[in-house]
N, C-alpha and C positions, 0 to 999 in steps of 0.2 A: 783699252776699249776694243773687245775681240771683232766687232762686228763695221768698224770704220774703215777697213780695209776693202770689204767688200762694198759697202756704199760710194767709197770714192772709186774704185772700177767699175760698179754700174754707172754711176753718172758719165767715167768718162767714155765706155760704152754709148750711150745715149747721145753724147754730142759725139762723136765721132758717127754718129746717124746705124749705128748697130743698137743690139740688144731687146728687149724686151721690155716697155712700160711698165706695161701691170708687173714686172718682174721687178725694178727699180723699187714703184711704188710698198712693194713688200719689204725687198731691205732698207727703204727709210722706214717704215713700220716699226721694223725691229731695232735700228739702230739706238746708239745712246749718243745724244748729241750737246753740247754745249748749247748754254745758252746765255751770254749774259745779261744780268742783270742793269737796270738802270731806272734810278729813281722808286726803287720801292717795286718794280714791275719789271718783266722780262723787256730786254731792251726789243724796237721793232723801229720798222722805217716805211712808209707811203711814197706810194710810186702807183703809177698807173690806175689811179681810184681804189689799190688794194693796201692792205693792212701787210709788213710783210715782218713774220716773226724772222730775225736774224739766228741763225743756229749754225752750228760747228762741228767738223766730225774730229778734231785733234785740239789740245791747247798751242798748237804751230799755227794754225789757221785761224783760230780766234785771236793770237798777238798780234798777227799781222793785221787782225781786223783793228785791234784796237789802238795798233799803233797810229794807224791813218786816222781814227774817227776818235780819239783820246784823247784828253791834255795830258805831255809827256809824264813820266813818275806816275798818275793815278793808277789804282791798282782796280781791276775789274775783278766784283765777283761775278760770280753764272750759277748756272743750275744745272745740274746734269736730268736730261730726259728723255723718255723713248718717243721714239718718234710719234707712235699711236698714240701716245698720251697727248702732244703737242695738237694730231689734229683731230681724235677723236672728244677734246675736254677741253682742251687752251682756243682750238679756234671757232668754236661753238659760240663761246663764251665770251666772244669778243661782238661789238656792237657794228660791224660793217665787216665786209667783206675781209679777209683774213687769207692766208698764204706762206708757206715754209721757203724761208731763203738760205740756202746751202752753202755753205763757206764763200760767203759774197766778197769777200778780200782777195782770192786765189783767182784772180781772171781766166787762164787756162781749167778751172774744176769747179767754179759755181753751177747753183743748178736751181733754178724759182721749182715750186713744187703748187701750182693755183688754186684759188679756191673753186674747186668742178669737179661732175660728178667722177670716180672712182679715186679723187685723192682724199677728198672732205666729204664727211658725210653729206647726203642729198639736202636734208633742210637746210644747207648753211651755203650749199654751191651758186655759184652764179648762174649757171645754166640748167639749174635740174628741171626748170619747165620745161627745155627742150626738147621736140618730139621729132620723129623722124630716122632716119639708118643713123647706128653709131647714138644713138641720146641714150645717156647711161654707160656707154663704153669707159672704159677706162683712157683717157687720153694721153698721150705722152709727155712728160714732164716737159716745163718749156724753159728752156737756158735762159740766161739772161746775166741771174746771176744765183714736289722738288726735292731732288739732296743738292746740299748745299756744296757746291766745288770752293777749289782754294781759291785763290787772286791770281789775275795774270796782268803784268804789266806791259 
């Protein structure tokens, strides 16, 4: 996955309070992220009144996720997706507020990615009514935390 390298240096850029947002926001765009699956649908978890799609930039970071959040031996499938596609189709598509969560296993390199305007398209952000300096800016990602891929256990 050529493009996981540079995502996990912007993110770590970004919490290290360096970097460039709107720059971030691009290489999750491009990136190819895991995603596993669960129950028929891509797995996702709520937190703070948002929807948060769980994604991955290595099959290292999605084990570790599912070793925590798995019963041991299950084998996970995932999906592999670009990032655009996740927020420009997957979180549209979802019935409440929606939001990309970046290797949320990896406590030093998670990275929430919110539903708002310059990550999610405007009709689906939380604040695109927002008016005023900065409404529409692209804001900086806020830490915190299909082809079909093989199994990871």
């Amino acid at each position: 996955m050529g493009n996981e390298a540079t995502l996990v240096e912007r993110i770590a850029e970004r919490r290290a309070g360096t970097g460039d947002p709107r720059a971030l926001v691009g290489v999750l765009r491009r990136a190819l992220l895991l995603v596993p699956l669960d129950g028929g649908g891509l797995s996702t978890a709520h937190f703070g009144g948002v929807r948060w799609i769980c994604a991955f930039t290595n099959e290292n970071s999605l084990a570790r996720f599912v070793s925590r959040h798995g019963p041991g031996g299950r084998e996970w499938e995932y999906a592999e997706l670009l990032g655009a596609r996740l927020l420009d189709e997957i979180v549209p598509a979802m019935a409440e507020p929606a939001g990309i969560a970046v290797d949320v296993a990896d406590e030093d390199g998670s990275m929430l990615f919110p539903p708002v305007v310059g990550i999610v398209p405007e009709a689906v952000a939380v604040d695109a009514e927002a008016e005023g300096p900065g409404a529409g800016a692209a804001p900086p990602a806020v830490t915190g935390v299909p082809h079909a891929g093989r199994g990871v256990h």
